[in-house]
Structures are given as C-alpha cells and as structure tokens.
C-alpha positions as CSV (number, residue, x, y, z in Angstrom):
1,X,38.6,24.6,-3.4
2,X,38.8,21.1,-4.1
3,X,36.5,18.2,-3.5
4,X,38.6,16.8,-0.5
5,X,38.4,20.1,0.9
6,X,34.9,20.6,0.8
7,X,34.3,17.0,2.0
8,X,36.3,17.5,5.0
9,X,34.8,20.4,6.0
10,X,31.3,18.6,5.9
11,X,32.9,15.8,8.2
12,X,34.4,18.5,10.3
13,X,31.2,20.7,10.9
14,X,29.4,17.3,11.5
15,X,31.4,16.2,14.3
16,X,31.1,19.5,15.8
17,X,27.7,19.4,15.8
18,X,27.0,16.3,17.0
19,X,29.3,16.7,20.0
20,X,27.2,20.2,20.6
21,X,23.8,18.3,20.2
22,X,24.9,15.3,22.6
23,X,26.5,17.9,25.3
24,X,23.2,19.8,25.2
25,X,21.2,16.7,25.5
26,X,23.2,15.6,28.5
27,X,22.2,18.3,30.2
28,X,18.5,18.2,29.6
29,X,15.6,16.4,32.0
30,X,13.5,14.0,30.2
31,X,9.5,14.4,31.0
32,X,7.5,11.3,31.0
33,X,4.8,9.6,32.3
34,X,4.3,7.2,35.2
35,X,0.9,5.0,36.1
36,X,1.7,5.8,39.7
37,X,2.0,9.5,39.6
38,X,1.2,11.3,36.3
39,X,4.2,13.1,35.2
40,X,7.5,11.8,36.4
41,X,10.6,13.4,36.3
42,X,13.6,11.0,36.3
43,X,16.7,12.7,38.2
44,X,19.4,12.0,35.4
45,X,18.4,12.8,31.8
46,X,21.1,10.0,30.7
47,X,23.9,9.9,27.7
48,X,22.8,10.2,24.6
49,X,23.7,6.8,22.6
50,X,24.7,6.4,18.6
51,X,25.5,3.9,16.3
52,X,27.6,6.2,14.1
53,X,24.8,7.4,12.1
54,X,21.5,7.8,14.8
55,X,22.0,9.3,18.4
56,X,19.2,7.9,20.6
57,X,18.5,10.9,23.3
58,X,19.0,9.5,25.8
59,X,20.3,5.8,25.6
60,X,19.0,4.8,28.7
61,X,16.5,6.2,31.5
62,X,17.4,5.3,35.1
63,X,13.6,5.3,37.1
64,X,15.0,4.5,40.3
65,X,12.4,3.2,42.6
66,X,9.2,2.4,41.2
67,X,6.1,0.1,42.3
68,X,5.7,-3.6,41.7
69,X,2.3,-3.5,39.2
70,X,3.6,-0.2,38.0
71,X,4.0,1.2,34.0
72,X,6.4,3.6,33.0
73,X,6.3,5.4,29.3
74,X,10.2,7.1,28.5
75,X,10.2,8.8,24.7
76,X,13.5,8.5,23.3
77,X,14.4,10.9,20.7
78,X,16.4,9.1,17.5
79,X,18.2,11.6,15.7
80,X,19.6,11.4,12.3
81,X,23.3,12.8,12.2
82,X,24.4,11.5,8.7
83,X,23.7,12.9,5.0
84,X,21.1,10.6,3.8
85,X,17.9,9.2,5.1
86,X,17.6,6.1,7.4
87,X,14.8,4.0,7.5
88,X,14.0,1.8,10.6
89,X,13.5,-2.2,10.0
90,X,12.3,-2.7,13.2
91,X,12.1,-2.1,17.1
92,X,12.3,-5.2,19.5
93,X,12.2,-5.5,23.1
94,X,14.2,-8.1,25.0
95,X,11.6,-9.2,27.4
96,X,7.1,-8.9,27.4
97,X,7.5,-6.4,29.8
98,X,8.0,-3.8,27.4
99,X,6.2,-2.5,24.9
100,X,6.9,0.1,22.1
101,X,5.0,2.6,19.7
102,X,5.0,1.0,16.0
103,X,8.0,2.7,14.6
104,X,8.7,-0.4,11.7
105,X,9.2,1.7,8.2
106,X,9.8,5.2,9.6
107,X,12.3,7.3,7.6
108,X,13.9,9.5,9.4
109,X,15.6,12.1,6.8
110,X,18.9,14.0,7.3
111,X,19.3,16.2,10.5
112,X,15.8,14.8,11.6
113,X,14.1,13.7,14.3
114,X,11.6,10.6,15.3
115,X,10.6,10.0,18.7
116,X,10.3,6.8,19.9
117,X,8.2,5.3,23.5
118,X,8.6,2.4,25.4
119,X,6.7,1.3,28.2
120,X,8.2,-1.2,31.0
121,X,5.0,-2.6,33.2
122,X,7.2,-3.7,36.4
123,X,6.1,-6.7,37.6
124,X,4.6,-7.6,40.8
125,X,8.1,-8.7,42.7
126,X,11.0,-6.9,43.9
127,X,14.1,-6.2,42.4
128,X,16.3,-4.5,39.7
129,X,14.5,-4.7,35.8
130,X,16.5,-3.8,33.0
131,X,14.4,-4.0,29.4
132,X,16.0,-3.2,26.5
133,X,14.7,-2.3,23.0
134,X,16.9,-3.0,20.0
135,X,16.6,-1.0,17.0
136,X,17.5,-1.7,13.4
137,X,18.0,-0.6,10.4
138,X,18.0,-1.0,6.9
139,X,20.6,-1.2,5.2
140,X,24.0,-2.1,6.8
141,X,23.9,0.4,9.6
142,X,24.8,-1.8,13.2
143,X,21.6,-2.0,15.4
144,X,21.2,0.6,18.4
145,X,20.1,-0.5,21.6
146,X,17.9,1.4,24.6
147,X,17.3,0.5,28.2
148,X,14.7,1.3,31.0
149,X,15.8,0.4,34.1
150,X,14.1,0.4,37.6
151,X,14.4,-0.8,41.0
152,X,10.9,-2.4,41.9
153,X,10.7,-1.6,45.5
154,X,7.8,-2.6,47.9
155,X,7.5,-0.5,51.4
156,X,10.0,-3.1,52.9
157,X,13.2,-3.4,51.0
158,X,15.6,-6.3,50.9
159,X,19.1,-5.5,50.4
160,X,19.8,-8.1,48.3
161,X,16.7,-8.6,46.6
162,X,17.1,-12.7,46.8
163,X,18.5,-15.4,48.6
164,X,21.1,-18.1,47.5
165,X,23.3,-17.8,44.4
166,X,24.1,-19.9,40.9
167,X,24.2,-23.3,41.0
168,X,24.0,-24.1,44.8
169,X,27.4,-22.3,45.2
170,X,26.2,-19.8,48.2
171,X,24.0,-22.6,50.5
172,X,23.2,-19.9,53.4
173,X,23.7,-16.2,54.3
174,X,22.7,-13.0,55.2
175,X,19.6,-10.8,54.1
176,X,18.7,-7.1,55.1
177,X,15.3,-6.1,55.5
178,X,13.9,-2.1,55.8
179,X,11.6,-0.6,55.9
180,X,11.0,2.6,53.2
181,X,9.3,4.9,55.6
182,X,11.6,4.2,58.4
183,X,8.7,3.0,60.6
184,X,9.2,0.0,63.1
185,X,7.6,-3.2,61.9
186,X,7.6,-7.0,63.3
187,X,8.5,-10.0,61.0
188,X,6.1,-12.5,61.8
189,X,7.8,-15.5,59.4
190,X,11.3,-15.9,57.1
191,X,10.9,-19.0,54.7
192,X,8.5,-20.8,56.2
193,X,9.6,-20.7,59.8
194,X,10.6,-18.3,62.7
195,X,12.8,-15.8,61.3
196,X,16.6,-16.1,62.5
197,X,17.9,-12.5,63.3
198,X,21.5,-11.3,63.6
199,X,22.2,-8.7,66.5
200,X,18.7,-9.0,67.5
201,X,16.5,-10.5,70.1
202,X,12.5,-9.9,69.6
203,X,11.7,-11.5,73.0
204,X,13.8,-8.4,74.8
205,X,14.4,-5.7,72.3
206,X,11.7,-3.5,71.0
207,X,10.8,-3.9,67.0
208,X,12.8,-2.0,64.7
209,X,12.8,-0.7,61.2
210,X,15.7,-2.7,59.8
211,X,17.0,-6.1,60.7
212,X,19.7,-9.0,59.3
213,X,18.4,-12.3,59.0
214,X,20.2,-15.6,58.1
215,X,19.0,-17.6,55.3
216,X,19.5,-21.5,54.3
217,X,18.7,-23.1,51.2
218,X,18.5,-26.4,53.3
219,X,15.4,-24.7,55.2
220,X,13.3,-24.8,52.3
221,X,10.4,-27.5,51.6
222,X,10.0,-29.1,48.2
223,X,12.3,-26.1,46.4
224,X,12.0,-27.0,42.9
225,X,8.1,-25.5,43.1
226,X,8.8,-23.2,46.4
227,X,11.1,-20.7,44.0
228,X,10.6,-18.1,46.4
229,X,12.0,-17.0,50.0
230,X,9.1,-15.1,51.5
231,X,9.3,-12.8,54.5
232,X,5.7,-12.1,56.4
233,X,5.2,-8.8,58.4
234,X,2.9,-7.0,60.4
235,X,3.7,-3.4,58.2
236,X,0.7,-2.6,56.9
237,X,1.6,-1.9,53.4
238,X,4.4,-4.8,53.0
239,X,2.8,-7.9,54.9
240,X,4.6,-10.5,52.3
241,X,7.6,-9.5,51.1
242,X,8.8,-12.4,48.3
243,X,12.6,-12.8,47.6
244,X,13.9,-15.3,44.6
245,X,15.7,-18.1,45.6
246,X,18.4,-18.1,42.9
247,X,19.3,-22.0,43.1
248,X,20.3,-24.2,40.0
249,X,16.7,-26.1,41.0
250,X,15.0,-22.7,40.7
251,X,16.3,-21.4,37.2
252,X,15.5,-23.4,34.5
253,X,15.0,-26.5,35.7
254,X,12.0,-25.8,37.5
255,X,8.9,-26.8,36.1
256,X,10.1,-29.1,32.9
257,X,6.3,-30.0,32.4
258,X,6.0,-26.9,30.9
259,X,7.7,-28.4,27.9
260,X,5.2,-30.9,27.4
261,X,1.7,-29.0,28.5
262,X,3.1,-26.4,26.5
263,X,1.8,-22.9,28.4
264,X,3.9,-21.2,31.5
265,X,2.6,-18.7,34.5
266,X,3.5,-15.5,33.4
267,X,4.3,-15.1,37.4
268,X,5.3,-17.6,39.6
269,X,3.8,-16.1,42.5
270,X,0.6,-14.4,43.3
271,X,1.0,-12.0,46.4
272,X,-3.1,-11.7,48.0
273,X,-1.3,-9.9,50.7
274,X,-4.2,-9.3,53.4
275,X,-7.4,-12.0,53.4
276,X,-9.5,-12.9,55.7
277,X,-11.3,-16.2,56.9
278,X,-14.8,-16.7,55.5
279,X,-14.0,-13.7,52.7
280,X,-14.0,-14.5,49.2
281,X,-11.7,-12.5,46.9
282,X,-11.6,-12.5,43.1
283,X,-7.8,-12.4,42.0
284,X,-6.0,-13.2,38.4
285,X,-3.1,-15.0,36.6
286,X,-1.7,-14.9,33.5
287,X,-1.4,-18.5,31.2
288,X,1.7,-17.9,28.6
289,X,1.7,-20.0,25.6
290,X,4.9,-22.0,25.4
291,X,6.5,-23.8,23.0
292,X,10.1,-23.3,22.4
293,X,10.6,-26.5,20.7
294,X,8.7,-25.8,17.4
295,X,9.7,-21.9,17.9
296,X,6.5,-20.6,19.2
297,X,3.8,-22.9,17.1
298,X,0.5,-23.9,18.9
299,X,0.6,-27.7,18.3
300,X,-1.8,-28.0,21.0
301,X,-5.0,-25.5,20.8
302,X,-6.6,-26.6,23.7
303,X,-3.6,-25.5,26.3
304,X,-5.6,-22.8,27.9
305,X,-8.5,-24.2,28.7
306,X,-8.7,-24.6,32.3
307,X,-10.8,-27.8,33.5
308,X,-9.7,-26.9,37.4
309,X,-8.2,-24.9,40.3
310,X,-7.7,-26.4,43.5
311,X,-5.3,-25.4,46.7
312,X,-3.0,-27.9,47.4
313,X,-2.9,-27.9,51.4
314,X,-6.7,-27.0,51.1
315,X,-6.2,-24.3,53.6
316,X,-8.3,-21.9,50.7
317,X,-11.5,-22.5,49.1
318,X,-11.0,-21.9,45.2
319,X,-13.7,-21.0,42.8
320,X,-13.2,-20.7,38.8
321,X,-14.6,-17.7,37.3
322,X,-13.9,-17.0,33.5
323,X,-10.7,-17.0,31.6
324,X,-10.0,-14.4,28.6
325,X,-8.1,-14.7,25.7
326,X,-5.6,-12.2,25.3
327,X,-4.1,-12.8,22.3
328,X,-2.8,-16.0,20.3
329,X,0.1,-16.4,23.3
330,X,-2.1,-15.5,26.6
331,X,-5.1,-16.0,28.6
332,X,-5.9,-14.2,31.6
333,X,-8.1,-16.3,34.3
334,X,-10.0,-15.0,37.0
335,X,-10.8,-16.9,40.4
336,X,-12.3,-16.5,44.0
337,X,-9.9,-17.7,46.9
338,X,-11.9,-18.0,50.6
339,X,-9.4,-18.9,53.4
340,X,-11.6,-22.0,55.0
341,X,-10.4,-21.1,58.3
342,X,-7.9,-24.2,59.2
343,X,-5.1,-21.6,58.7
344,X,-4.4,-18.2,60.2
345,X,-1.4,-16.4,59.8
346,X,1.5,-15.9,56.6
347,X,0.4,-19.0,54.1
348,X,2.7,-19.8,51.1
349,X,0.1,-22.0,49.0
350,X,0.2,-23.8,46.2
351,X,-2.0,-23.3,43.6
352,X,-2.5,-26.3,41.4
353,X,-3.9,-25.1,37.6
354,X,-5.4,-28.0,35.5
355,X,-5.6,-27.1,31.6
356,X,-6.7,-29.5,29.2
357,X,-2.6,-30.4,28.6
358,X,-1.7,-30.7,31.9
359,X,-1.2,-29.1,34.8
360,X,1.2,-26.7,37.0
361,X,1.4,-24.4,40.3
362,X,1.8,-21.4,41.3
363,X,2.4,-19.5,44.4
364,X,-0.3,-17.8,46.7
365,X,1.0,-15.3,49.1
366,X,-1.5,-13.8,52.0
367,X,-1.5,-13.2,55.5
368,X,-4.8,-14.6,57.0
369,X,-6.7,-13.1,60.2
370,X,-9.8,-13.2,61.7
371,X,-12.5,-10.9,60.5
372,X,-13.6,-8.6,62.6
373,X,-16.9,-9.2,64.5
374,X,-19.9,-7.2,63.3
C-alpha cells in the first residue's frame, strides 16, 4: 500500500470521526452551575465550534434569562482532532465580566481532551450580554473563539431593552413594558415625568400587566450625565426599572473627565430600589482604573482615594465608610445613603464622587416612602 494511500485513509477516518464526535455533541445537554439556582441546565447544548485542528464543545451557551447581579460558570470541552499536540498560548475574554480557569501552557495531546470554564457575572441592568473568550495557540493554528450569552431580565421586562438609537437618529418612540409573572402593576414615573401610555388611560382603566409607552430624548434633563431612561413601579420586585439611552451624548462622549482623573465607575447606575426616609443603608460602587492613553499605566497613584461623597440635589444624606483595594485596577467603596425626607417617591440622584484626581457621578435609583409608624 503506498504512502498516499495510507495518508488518505488517516484524513478519511479523521473526518469521519470528527463529524461523529460533533453530531453526538450536538445532541448532548451541558450541566453547569448558576449563583441563582445551583445546577442549571441550559435548553440547547449548542454547536460544537473548531478552528480546523480543536473543536470547542460547544461554541457557545445560550442562558436565556438570567438575573441582573447573577454569575454563570459554562465548561467548554476543547478537543484535539489533529495528529500532534497543541499547546494553548492563552485564553482572553472580551469584556471584565468574564472570567476564566488558568488554561495558559496546557498541552492538549492528540485525540485529547481539556476542559475549559468561564464565568459571566451579569451585571446589575437589563438587557442582552454577549462575552466572548478567545483562545490561542501556539504555533500558527487561527485563534478559536467562545461565547456566553444571556438576557439579563428583571421581574418587569422591556421590549427593547433601551430607548433612542445611534447618533440622535431615532429622537422619540415606543417602549413595551411587562411584567414576568403576568401580575398587574402601576407605573408610577417614565424618565422623569408622568409616563405617556399608548391605548391606555390609568384614570379610567384598571392597571395591567403590560403597557406601550412613548419615549423622547427631548424629555430628558442634563443627558450627557442622565444616561439612563428609568421607569418607577409599584411591583414589588421591579420598583426601578433602568433602560440605556443609546444617544451619541451617552456613548462615548459621556464623561471625558475620565480621561484626565484617570478612574471610571464600573456602573453607571446604582439601583437602591426600596429606601425609606430617616433609614440609613450601606450600599457599594466599584472605581475602575483608567488610563487608555498610556495603555493602562498608573501615572497617577492617588486616583482612588476618595476625599468625598455628596448627593447632588441633597434629597439623601451620604456617609463614607471604607474603600478596598481590589487589585492594581479597582477599588470597591462602601457608603451609607439616608433619604432626608424632602423627597418621597422614584428619585434619580446624582451621586457626586470626589477622588484625589477629580471627580465624577453616578446614578442612584430608589423609590422613597414613609416608614411605617412603630
């Protein structure tokens, strides 16, 4: 037999058994881990992915509806499909959301198998996350990419999860608003001021568990720091309900003092949901280093150190607490909030942060009320 023979043979039997491997994998649920459940089970196992020599099992895991706050740990399986051993350079996630098991200088020989986890922590707003990992190689083999992808859904969703569009182009519309459990609920405020409804009338119809509201850019106060369109409700587990204003004054513009105080919020918002007048409450926010100018150096050491907090309509009481370094690129501070009791009601405050290189502001979302008498 001769040596083309025998060498197509090998390609022939390889083929067929990576097409058997990737149908069987198709077909087969992936078990994983959830911080809001234990053991999840996701309802479509996914395609496997390959970059000609490793098939990642699957490519992608679809979560579907998951909890703002929440963490989600997928294994992926890489698979070796080739003759010779691959060693893996490196794993890198696209965004901090993600996270991955140290995988840098694993050699996965022929035929063999290395698993692989990533964790996506959701943040705290609503809408679609995609995080991808990329993985390389080395050698000359073409990198291989994996996703996670969720829909971070509160018990109110918003079908679409934001207002406006790029650039300014889409000034005013339409946003639907339901809620998960199908229960009747109230909206008590849409961006600041009575909500506009389509097809309904609160003063002579009875409250519902879906509605259509208009939106306008032109509504909002001060947008290049008010980045978010927030709807306040009476449901008990979805009072504030924050939507992103996609505007060209919300993207990337927004904030250019960041560039020169060098640190960011690692959210924009901070959703309190329920406080009460006279109540303190200790809450948290995350400083990011940033410096994109120097690619990442700390020129200025001092950036995190906070010198004060104050509420910019002074409708809450804040009161500094401690702040904890992270790592070399976050600190996390803590801080008491006290409505003062000149506000009741939805309140979309801003939170002013002084650090020894400047300052910045942040959103604070609540609905205040009256605490009950003793």
């Amino acid at each position: 037999m001769s040596i083309h023979h025998h060498s197509s043979l090998r390609s022939c039997v390889l083929s067929s058994l990576v097409f058997l491997l990737c149908t069987a994998l198709s077909s087969t649920a992936y078990s994983n881990s959830d911080s809001a459940g234990g053991i999840a089970q996701d309802g479509s196992p996914g395609v496997p992915r390959s970059n000609g020599t490793i098939v990642a099992m699957p490519g992608k895991f679809e979560l579907g509806d998951i909890q703002p706050g929440s963490e989600h740990s997928r294994t992926f399986e890489l698979r070796n499909i080739s003759e010779q051993a691959v060693q893996v350079l490196a794993a890198t996630p696209t965004c901090r959301c993600t996270t991955t098991n140290d995988i840098a200088g694993s050699r996965i020989p022929p035929g063999g198998m290395l698993p692989f986890t990533a964790v996506l922590a959701a943040p705290t707003t609503p809408g679609n996350k995609n995080a991808k990992v990329q993985i390389t190689f080395v050698g000359n083999l073409p990198p291989l990419i994996v996703e996670l992808e969720g829909d971070i859904t509160m018990a109110i969703k918003a079908d679409p999860p934001y207002v406006g569009g790029p650039k300014g182009k889409q000034p005013a519309g339409t946003v639907v608003v339901r809620s998960v459990d199908g229960k009747p609920f109230s909206i008590l405020e849409s961006g600041g001021r009575a909500p506009v409804f389509v097809g309904f009338d609160p003063s002579k119809q009875a409250p519902r568990s879906e509605y259509t509201l208009r939106w306008n850019i032109a509504w909002v106060d001060d947008l290049p720091r008010h980045i978010w369109w927030v709807v306040f409700t009476d449901h008990p587990d979805c009072p504030v309900l924050p939507l992103r204003i996609r505007n060209d004054a919300t993207g990337s513009r927004a904030d250019l003092e960041r560039f020169e105080r060098h640190w960011r919020f690692d959210e924009t918002i901070l959703n309190a949901e329920m406080l009460q007048t006279g109540r303190p409450v200790t809450l948290e926010f995350v400083l990011k280093h940033y410096n994109p100018r120097a690619r990442g150096a700390v020129q200025q050491p001092q950036w995190g150190v906070i010198k004060s907090l104050s509420s910019l309509s002074g409708d809450l009481k804040l009161g500094y607490i401690s702040t904890t370094v992270l790592s070399q690129e976050d600190v996390k501070v803590l801080f008491t909030v006290t409505p003062t009791g000149t506000q009741q009601g939805p309140v979309y405050d801003l939170i002013e942060v002084e650090t020894a290189t400047g300052r910045g502001t942040f959103g604070l979302l609540a609905v205040i009320s009256t605490p009950p008498s003793d």
